[in-house]
C-alpha positions as semicolon CSV with decimal commas, in nm:
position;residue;x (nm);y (nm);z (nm)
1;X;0,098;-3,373;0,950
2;X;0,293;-3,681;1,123
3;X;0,235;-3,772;1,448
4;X;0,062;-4,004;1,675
5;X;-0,236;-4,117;1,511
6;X;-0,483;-4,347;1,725
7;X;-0,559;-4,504;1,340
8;X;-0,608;-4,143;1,205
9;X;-0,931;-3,920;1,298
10;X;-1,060;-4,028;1,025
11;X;-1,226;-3,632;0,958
12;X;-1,301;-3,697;0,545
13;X;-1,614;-3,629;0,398
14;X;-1,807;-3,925;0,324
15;X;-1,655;-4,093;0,004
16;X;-1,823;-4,058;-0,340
17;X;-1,972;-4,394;-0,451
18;X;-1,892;-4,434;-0,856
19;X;-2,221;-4,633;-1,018
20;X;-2,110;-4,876;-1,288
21;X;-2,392;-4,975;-1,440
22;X;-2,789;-4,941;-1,407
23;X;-2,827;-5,286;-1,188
24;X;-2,735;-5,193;-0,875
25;X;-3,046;-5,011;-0,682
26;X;-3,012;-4,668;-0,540
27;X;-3,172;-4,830;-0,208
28;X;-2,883;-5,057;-0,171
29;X;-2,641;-4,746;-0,248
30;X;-2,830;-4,580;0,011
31;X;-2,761;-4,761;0,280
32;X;-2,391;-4,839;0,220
33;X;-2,400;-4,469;0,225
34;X;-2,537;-4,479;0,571
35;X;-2,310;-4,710;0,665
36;X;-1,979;-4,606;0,591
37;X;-2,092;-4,221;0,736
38;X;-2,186;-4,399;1,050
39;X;-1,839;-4,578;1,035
40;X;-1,715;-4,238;0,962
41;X;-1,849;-4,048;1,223
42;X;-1,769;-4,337;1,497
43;X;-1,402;-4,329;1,410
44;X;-1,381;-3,927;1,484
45;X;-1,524;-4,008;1,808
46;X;-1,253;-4,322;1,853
47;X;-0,961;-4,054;1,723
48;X;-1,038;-3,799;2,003
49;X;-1,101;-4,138;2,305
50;X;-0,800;-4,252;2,170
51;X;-0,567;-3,973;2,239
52;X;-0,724;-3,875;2,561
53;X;-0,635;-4,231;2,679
54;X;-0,300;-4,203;2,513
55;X;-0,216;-3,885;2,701
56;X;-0,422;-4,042;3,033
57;X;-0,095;-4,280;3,020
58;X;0,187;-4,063;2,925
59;X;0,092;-3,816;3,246
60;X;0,025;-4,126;3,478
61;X;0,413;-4,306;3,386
62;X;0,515;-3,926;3,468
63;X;0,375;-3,962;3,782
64;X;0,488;-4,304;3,883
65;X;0,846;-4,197;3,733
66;X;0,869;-3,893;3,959
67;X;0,714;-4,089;4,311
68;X;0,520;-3,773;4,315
69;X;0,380;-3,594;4,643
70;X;0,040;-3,453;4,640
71;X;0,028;-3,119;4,523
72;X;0,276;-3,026;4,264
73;X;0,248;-2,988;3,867
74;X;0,439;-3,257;3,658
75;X;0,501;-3,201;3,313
76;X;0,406;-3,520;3,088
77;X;0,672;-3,624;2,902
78;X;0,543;-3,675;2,524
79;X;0,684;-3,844;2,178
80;X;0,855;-3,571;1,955
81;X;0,579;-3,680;1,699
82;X;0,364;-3,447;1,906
83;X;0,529;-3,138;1,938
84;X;0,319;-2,872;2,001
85;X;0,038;-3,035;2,245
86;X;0,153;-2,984;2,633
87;X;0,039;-3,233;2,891
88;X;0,066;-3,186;3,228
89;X;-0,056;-3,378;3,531
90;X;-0,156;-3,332;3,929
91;X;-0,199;-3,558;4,202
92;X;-0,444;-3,440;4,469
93;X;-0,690;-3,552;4,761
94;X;-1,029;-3,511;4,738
95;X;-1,050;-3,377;5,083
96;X;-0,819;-3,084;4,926
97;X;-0,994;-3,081;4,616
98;X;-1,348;-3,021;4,839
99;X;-1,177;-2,724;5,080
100;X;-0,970;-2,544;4,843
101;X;-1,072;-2,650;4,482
102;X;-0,758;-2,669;4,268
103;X;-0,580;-2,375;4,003
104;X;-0,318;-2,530;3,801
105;X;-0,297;-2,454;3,418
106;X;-0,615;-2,298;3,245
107;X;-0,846;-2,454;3,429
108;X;-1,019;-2,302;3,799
109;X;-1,186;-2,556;4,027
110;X;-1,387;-2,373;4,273
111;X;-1,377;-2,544;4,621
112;X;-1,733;-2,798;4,732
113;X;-1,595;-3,031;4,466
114;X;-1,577;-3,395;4,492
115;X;-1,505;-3,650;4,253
116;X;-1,783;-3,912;4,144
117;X;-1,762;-4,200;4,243
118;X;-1,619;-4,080;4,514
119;X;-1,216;-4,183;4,607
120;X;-0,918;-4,093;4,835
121;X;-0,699;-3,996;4,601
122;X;-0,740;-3,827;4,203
123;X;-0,530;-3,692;3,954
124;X;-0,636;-3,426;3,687
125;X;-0,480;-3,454;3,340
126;X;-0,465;-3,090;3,146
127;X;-0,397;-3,076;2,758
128;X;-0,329;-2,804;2,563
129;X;-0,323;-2,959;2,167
130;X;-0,148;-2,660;2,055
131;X;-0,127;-2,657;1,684
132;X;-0,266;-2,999;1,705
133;X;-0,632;-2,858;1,838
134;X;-0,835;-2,783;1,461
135;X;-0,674;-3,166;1,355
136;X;-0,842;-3,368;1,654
137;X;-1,145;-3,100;1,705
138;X;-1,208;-2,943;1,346
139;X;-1,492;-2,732;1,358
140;X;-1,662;-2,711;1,015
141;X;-1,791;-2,289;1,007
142;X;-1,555;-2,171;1,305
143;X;-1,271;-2,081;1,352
144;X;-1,049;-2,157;1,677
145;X;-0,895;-1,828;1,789
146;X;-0,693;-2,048;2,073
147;X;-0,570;-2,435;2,083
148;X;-0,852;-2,671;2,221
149;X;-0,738;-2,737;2,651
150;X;-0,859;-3,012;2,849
151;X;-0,910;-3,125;3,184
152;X;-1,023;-3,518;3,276
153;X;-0,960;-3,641;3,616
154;X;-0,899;-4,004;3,696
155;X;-0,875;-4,213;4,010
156;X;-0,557;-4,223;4,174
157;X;-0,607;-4,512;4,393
158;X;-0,370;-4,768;4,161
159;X;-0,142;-4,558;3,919
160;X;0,040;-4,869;3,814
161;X;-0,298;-5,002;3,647
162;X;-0,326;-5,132;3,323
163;X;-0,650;-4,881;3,296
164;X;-0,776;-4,653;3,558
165;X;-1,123;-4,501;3,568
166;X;-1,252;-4,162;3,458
167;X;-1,404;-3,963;3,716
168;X;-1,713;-3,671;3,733
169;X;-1,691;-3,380;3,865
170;X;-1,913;-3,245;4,098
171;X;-1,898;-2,889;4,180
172;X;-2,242;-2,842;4,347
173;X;-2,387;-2,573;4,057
174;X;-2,039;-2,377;4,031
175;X;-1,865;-2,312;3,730
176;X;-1,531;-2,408;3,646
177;X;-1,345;-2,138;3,454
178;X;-1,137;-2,166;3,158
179;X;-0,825;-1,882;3,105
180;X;-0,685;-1,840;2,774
181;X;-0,464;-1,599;2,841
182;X;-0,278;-1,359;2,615
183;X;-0,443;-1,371;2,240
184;X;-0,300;-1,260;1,925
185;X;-0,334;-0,933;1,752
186;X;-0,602;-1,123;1,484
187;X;-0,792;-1,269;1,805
188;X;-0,835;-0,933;1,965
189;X;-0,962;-0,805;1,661
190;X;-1,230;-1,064;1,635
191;X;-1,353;-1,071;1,983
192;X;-1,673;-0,917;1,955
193;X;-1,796;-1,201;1,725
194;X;-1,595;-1,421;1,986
195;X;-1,794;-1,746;2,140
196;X;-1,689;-2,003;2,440
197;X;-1,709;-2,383;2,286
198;X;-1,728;-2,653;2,487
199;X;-1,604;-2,975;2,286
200;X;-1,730;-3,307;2,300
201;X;-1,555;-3,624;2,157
202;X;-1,851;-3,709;1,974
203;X;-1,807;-3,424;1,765
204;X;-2,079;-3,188;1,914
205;X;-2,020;-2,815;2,032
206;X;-2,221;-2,643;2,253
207;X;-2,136;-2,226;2,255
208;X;-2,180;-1,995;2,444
209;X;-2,151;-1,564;2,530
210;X;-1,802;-1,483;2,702
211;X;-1,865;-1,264;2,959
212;X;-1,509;-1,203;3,036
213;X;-1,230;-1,142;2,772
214;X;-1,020;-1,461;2,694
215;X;-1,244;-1,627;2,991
216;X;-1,481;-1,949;2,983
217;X;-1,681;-2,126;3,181
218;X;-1,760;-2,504;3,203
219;X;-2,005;-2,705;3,435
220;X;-1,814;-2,969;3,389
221;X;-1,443;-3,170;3,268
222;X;-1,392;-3,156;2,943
223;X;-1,250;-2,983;2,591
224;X;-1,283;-2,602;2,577
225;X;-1,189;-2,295;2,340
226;X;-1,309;-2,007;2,195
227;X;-1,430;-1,965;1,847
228;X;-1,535;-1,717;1,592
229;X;-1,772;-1,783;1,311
230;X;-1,598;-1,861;0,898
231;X;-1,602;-1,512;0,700
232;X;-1,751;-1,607;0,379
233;X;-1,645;-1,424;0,087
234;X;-1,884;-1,210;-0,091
235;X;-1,806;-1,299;-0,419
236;X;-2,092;-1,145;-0,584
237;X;-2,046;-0,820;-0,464
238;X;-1,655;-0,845;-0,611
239;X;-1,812;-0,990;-0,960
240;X;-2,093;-0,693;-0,924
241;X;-1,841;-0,432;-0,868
242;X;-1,635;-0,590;-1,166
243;X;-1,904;-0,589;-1,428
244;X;-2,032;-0,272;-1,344
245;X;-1,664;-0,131;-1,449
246;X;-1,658;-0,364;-1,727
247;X;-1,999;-0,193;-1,861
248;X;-1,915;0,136;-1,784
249;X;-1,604;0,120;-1,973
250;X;-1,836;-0,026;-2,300
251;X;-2,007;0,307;-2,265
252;X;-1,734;0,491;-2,315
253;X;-1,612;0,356;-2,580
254;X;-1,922;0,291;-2,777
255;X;-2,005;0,650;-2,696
256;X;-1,668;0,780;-2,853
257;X;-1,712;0,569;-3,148
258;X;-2,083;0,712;-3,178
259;X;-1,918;1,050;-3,161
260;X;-1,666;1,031;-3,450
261;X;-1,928;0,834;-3,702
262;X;-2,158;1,128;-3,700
263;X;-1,857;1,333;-3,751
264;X;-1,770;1,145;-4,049
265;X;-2,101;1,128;-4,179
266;X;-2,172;1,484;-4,153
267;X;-1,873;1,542;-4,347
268;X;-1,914;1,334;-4,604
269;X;-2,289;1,475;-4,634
270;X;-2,130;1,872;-4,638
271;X;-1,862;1,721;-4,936
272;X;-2,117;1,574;-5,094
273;X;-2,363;1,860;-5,145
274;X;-2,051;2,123;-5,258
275;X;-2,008;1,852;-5,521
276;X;-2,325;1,872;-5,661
277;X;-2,332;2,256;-5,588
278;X;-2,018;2,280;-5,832
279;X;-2,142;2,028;-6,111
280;X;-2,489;2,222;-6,130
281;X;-2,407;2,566;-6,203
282;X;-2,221;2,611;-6,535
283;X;-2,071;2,925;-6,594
284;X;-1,895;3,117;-6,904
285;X;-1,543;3,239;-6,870
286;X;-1,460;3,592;-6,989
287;X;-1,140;3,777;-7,041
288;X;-1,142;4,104;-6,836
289;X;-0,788;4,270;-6,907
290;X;-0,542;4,046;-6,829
291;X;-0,746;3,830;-6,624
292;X;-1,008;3,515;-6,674
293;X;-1,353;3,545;-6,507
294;X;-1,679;3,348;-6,463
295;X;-1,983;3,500;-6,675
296;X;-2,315;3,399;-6,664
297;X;-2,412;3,348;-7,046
298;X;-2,801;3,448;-6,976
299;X;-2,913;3,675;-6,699
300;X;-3,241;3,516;-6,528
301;X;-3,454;3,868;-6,493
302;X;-3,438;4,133;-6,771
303;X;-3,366;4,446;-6,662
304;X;-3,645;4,720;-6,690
305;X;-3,647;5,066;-6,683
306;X;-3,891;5,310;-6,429
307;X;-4,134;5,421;-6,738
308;X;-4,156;4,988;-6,841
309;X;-3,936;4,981;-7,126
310;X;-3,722;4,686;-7,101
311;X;-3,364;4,739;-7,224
């Protein structure tokens, strides 16, 4: 994916180190090990700091382009390298901000908030990353059923400043609430396993239960969305299932072959014994009329008569 880059989140696995040779020492492999996941892991958390202060200054020349009045929602204007992500941008007072709270994008501010330090004037920043929200935020075992939004507020006392500074958010033990609106087909069919994530740039995730459908809640600024844990496929039950047809299958075929060699062999054994049966018994032909007969040439009991007399 092209795009603005903020020197690539650098989201790799650590690189595998290639030993030539038995005279380098595993404790010095070790620690360059260490060191280039620390780099690794410090450059994820540059990436995501990087584009929040990226976007910080495309909504704040939106601002100073439109000589905006307190109040309305401005659209950020943003490179076509980042289609997809949507950045808009309010300008408010904190008095306003404390009565009322503020409702603009995803994001609910309930009213008794005030910004820390405190100043006149603040302007809250809202992201949506869009199909950009698994590159800056992956999430290794979830799954992001929506794109990653964002709220950071800023002070609004000098918008033509090189830098301005990120402000807190105090809103006295209420929650702010996060809507997601309409979800896909997929997403409502995954809900029950369905958690609220709360993203920080350094990488860590904190979940939680979603009370409400396609609803979190935040105690503070930040990166939200909702996730659903990776599916992992079963493959042992598909490789079970497979060589328990494969087996069955050898049954029936070593069966059948079973079947037809004692077939065989009992035929042979039946041929074999009228063979001998024939080749045993030698018998005397005899012409009877016009036709040739087996005789017996001796008879094996001598006839006798009643009074003893043999014939």
């Amino acid at each position: 994916m092209h795009g603005f880059d903020t020197d690539g989140p650098r989201r790799q696995s650590c690189l595998k180190l290639v030993l030539m040779g038995s005279s380098m020492s595993w404790s010095f492999v070790w620690l360059i090990l260490t060191f280039f996941c620390a780099f690794v892991q410090s450059s994820d958390e540059v990436a995501s700091d990087s584009l929040d202060a990226f976007v910080q200054e495309c909504a704040l020349s939106t601002l100073v382009h439109h000589r905006p009045h307190t109040g309305p929602l401005y659209k950020a204007i943003l490179p076509a390298n980042l289609s997809g992500m949507e950045v808009s941008v309010v300008q408010l007072r904190s008095r306003q901000l404390w009565s009322r709270g503020a409702n603009f994008s995803h994001f609910h501010i309930p009213s008794r908030t005030m910004p820390v330090p405190h100043v006149k004037r603040l302007v809250l920043v809202y992201q949506d990353l869009g199909n950009w929200s698994s590159y800056y935020y992956p999430l290794p075992g979830f799954t992001l059923l929506t794109s990653v939004v964002g709220l950071i507020a800023y002070d609004a006392s000098n918008l033509e400043a090189n830098r301005t500074v990120q402000l807190n958010l105090n809103t006295m033990g209420k929650p702010i609430s996060v809507h997601f609106g309409k979800l896909s087909s997929f997403s409502i069919g995954r809900m029950s396993e369905a958690r609220c994530a709360a993203l920080s740039a350094s990488g860590t995730v904190y979940l939680s239960d979603m009370s409400l459908p396609s609803v979190c809640y935040g105690r503070e600024q930040g990166h939200f969305s909702i996730v659903v844990p990776v599916k992992r496929k079963q493959k042992w039950k598909s490789s079970w299932v497979g060589g328990f047809s494969v087996g069955f299958m050898g049954l029936v075929v070593m069966t059948s072959v079973g079947m037809v060699a004692i077939r065989l062999s009992r035929k042979k054994k039946i041929a074999e014994m009228e063979k001998h049966a024939d080749e045993s018994v030698v018998l005397g032909m005899i012409w009877i009329g016009g036709s040739k007969m087996p005789s017996a040439t001796v008879t094996r009991t001598q006839p006798v008569l009643e009074n003893g007399a043999a014939l």
